[in-house]
C-alpha positions as YAML, in Angstrom:
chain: A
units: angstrom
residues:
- id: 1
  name: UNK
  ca: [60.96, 8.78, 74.05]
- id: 2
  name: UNK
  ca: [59.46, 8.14, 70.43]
- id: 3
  name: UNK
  ca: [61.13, 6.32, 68.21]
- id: 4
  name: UNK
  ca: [60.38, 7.66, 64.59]
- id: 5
  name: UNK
  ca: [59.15, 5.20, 62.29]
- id: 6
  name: UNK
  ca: [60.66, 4.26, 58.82]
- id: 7
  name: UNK
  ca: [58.63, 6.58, 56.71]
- id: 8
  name: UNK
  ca: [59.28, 9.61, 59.37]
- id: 9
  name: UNK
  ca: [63.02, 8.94, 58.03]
- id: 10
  name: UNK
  ca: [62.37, 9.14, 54.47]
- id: 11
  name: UNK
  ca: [63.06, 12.11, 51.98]
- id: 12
  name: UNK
  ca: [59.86, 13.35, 50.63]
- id: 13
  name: UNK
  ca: [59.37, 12.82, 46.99]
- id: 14
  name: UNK
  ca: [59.11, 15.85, 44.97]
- id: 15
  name: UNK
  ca: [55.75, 17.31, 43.57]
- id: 16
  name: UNK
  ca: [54.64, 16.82, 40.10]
- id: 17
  name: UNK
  ca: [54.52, 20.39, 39.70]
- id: 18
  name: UNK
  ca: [58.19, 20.69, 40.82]
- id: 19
  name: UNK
  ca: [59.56, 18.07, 38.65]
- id: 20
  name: UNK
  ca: [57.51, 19.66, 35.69]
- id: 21
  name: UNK
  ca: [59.28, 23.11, 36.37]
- id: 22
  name: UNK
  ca: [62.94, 21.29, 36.83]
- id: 23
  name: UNK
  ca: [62.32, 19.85, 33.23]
- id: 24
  name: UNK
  ca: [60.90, 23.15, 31.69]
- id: 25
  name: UNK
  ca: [63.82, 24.92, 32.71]
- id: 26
  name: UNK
  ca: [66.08, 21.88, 31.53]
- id: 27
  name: UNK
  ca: [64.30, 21.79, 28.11]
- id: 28
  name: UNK
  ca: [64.73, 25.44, 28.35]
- id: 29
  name: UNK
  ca: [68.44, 25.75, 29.23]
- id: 30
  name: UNK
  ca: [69.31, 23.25, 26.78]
- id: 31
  name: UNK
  ca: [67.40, 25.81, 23.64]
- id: 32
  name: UNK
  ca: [68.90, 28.72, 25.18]
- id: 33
  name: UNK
  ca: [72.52, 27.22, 25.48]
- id: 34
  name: UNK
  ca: [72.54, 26.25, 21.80]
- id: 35
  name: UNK
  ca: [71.06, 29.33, 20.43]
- id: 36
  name: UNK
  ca: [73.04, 31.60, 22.28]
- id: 37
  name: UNK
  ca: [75.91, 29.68, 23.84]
- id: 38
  name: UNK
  ca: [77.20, 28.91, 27.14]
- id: 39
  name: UNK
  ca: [76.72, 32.50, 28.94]
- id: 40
  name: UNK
  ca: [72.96, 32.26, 28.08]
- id: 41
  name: UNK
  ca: [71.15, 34.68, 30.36]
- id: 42
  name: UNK
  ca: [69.57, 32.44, 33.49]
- id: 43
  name: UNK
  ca: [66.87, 34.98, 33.43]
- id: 44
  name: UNK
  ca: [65.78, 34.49, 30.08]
- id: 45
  name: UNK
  ca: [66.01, 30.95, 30.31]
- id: 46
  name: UNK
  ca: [63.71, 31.55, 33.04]
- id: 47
  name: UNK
  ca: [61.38, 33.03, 31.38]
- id: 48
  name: UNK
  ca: [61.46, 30.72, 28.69]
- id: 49
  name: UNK
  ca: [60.84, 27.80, 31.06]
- id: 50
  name: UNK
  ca: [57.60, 30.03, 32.23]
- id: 51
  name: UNK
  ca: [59.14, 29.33, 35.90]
- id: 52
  name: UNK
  ca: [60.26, 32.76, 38.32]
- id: 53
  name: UNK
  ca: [64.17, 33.59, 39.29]
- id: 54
  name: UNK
  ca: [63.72, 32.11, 42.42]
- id: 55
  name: UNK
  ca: [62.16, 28.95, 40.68]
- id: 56
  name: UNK
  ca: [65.31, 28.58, 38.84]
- id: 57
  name: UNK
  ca: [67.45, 29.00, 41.34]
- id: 58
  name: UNK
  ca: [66.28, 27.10, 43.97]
- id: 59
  name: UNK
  ca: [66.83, 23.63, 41.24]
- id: 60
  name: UNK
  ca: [70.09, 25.28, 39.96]
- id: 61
  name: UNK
  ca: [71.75, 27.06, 42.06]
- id: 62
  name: UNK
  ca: [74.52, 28.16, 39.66]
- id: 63
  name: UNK
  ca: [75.04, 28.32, 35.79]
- id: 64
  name: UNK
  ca: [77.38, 25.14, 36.17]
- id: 65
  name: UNK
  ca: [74.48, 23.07, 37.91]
- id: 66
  name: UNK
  ca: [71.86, 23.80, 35.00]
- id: 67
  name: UNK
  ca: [74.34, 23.32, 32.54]
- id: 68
  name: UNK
  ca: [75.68, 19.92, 33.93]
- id: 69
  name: UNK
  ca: [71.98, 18.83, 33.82]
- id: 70
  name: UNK
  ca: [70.75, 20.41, 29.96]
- id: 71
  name: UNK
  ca: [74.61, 17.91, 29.15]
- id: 72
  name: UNK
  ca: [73.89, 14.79, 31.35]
- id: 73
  name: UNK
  ca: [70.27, 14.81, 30.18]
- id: 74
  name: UNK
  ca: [71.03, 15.04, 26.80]
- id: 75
  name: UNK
  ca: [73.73, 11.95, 26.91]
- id: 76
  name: UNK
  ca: [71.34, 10.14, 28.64]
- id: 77
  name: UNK
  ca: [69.02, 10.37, 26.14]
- id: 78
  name: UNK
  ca: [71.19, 10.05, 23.15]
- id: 79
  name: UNK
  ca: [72.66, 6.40, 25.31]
- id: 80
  name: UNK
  ca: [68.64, 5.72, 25.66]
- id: 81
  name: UNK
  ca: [68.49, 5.97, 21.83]
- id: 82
  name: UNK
  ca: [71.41, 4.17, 21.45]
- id: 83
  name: UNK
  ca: [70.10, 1.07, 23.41]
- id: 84
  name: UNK
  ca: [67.12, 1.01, 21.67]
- id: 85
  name: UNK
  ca: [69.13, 0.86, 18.36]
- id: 86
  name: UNK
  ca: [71.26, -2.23, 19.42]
- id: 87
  name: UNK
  ca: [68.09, -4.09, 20.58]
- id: 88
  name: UNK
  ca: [67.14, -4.06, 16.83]
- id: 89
  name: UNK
  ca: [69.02, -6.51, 14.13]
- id: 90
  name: UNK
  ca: [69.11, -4.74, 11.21]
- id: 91
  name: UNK
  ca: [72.27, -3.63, 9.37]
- id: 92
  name: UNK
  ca: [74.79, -2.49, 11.30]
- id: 93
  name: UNK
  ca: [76.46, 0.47, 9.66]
- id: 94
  name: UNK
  ca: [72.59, 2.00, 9.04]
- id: 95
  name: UNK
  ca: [72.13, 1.66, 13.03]
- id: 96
  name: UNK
  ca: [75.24, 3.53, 13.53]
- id: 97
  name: UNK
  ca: [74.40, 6.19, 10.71]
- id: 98
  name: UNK
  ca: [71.44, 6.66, 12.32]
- id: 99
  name: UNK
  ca: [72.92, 7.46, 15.90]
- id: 100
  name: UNK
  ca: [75.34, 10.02, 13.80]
- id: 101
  name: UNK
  ca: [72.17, 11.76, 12.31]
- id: 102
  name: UNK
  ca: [70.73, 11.67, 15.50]
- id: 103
  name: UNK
  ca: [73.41, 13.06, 17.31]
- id: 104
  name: UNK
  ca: [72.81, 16.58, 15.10]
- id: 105
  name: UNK
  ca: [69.25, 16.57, 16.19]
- id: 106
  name: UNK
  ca: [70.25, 16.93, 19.78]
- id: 107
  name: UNK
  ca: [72.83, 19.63, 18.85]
- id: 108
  name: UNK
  ca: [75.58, 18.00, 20.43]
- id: 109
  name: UNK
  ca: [78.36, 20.00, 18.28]
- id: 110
  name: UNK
  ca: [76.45, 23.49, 20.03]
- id: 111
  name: UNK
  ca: [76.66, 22.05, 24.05]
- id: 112
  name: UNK
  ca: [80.53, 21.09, 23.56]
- id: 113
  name: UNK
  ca: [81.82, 24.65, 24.20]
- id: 114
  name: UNK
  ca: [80.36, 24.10, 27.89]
- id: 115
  name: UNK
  ca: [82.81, 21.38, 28.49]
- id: 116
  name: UNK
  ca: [85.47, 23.84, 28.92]
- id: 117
  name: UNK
  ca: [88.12, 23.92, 31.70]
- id: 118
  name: UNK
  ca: [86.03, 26.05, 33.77]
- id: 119
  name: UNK
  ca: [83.49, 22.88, 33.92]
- id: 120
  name: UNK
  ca: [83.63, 20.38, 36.17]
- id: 121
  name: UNK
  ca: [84.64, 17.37, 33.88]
- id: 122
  name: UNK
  ca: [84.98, 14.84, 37.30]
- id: 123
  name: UNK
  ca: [81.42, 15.53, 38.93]
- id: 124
  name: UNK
  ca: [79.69, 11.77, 38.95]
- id: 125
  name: UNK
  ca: [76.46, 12.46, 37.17]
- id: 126
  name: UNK
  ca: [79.16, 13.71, 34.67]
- id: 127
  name: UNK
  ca: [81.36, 10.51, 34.10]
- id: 128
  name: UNK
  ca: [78.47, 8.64, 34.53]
- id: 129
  name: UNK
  ca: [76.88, 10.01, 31.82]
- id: 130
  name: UNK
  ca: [79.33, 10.27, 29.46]
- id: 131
  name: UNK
  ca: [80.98, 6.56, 30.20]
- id: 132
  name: UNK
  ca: [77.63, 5.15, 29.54]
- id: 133
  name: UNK
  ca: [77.55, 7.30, 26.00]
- id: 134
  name: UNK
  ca: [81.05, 6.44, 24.90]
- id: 135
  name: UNK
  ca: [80.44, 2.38, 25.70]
- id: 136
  name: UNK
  ca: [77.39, 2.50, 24.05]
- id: 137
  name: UNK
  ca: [78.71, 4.37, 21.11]
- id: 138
  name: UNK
  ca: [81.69, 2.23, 20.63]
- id: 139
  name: UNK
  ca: [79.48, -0.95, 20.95]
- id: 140
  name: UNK
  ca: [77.77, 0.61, 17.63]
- id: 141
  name: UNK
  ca: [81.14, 0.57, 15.97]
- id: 142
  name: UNK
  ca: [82.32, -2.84, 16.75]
- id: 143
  name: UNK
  ca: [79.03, -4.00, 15.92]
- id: 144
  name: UNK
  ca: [79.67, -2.50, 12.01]
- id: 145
  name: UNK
  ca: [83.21, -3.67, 12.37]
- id: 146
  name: UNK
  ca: [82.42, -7.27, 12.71]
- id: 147
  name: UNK
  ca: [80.20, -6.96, 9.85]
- id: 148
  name: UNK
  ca: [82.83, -5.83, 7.42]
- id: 149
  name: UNK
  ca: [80.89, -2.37, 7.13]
- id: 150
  name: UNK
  ca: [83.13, 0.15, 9.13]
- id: 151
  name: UNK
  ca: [86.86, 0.34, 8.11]
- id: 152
  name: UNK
  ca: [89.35, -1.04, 11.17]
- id: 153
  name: UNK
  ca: [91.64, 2.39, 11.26]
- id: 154
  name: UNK
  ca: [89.15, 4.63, 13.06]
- id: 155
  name: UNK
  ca: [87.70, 5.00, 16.97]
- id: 156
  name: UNK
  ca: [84.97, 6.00, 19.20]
- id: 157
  name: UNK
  ca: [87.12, 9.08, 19.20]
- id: 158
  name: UNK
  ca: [87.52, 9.59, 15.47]
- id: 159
  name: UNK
  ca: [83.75, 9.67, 15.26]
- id: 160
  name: UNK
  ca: [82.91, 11.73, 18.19]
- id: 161
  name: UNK
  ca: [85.49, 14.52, 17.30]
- id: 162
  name: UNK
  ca: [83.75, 14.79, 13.93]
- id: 163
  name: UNK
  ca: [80.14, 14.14, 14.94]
- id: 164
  name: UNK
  ca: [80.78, 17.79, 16.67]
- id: 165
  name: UNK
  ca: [82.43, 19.76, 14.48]
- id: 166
  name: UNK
  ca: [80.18, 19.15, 11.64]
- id: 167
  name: UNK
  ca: [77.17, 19.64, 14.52]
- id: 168
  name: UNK
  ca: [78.52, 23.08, 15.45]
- id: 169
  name: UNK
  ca: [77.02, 26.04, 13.98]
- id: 170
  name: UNK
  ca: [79.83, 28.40, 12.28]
- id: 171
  name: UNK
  ca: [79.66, 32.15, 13.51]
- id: 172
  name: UNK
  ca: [77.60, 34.42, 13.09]
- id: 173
  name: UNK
  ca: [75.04, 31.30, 11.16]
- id: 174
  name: UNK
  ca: [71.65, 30.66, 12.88]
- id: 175
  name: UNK
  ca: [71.94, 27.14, 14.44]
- id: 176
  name: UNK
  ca: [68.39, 25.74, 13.28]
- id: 177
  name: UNK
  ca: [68.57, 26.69, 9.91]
- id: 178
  name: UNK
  ca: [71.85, 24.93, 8.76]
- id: 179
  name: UNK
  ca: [70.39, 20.94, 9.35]
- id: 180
  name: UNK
  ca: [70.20, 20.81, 5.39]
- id: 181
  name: UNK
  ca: [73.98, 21.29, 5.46]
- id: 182
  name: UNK
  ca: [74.58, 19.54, 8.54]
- id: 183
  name: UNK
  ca: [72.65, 16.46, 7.30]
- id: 184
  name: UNK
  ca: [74.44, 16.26, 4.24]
- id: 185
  name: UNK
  ca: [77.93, 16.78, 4.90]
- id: 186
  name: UNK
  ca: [77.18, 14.37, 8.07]
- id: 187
  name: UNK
  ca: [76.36, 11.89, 5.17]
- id: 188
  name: UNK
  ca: [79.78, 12.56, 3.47]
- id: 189
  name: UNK
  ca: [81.70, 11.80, 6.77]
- id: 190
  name: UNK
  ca: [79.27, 8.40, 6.67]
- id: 191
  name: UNK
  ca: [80.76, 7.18, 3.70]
- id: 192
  name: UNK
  ca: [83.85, 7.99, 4.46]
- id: 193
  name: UNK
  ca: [83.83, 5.70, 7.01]
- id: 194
  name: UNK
  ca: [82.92, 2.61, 5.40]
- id: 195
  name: UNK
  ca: [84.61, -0.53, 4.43]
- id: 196
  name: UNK
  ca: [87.02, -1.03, 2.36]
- id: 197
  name: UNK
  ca: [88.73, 2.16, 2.93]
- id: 198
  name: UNK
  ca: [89.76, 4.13, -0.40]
- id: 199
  name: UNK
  ca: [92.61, 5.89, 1.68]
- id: 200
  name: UNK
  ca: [95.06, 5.85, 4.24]
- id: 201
  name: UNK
  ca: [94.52, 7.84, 7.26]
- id: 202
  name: UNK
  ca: [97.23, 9.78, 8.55]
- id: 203
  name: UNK
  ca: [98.06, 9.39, 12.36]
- id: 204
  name: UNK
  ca: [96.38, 6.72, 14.54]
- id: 205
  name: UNK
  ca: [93.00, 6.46, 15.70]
- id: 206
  name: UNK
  ca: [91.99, 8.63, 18.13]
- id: 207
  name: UNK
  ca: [90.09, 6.98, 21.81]
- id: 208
  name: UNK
  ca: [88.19, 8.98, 23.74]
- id: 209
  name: UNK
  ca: [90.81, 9.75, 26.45]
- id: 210
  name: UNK
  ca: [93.01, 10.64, 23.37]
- id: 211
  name: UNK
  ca: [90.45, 13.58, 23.12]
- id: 212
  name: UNK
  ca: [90.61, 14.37, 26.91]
- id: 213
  name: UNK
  ca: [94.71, 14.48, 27.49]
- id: 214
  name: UNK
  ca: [94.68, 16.60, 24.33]
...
């Protein structure tokens, strides 16, 4: 009897041409989802991705799956970004302006109405992603803390929480044409969050699992 050799027992790696089509229809998903919200039609975002139904479906087998992967793959990239940012030494609350201004350019404030109770907010590639965001993110703050930049009463929480809101387009308002206002009134959240604080905040600062036993 043969015994099957090492590379009999490994799982094939996937074509270029099939990775290319899983990222179309990611990249696709993601512009559908924030155009036209979370019940997007998989057919259209098909089409979009220049990939067939079956094409589609055989990478995402359900609406969930796809729009797991358009969320994960946008954290990821926005924790890419982030790292990138802390490698660098210049001022600290510009660095985490930045990341908030960046955050609008992925349309982060247009995914959050998938997270709903209907999604899976336990699946690992989920958690993953999102721990790996939230560290990052409140390793910008401390960072601007230390320097005397960011005042002590807010959280990772306080700045997520706002970061979508004023990212999510109002009803009935094309999402790409409102980044002038979203840029600017981004800006006025910015300064309200440096040090020395003008005012006291009501409450107490809000953590990120704050947000999630709300």
């Amino acid at each position: 009897m043969e015994t099957a050799t090492p590379a009999q027992h490994r799982t094939p790696r996937p074509r270029a041409d099939a990775l290319r089509n899983r990222e179309r229809i990611v990249a696709a998903g993601r512009e559908m989802f924030v155009e036209f919200g979370a019940d997007a039609p998989l057919d259209e975002i098909a089409r979009r991705a220049g990939v067939g139904n079956a094409t589609l479906y055989r990478n995402f087998p359900d609406r969930h799956s796809l729009q797991r992967e358009v969320v994960c793959s946008v954290m990821d990239r926005v924790s890419e970004q982030i790292e990138l940012m802390l490698a660098e030494t210049g001022d600290a609350f510009e660095t985490l302006s930045r990341f908030v201004h960046m955050s609008a350019e992925e349309r982060i404030g247009a995914l959050c109405p998938m997270l709903s109770e209907a999604f899976d907010q336990s699946h690992p590639e989920l958690v993953a992603s999102r721990e790996r965001v939230e560290a990052l993110v409140e390793e910008l703050m401390e960072r601007a803390r230390t320097a005397g930049q960011l005042r002590t009463d807010v959280a990772v929480g306080d700045l997520m929480v706002a970061v979508s809101q004023l990212t999510r387009p109002l009803p009935g308002i094309a999402c790409l044409n409102i980044d002038r206002f979203v840029h600017r009134h981004l800006q006025l959240f910015l300064d309200g969050l440096r040090a020395p604080a003008r005012s006291e905040l009501p409450g107490t600062a809000a953590t990120m699992e704050d947000l999630r036993q709300a």
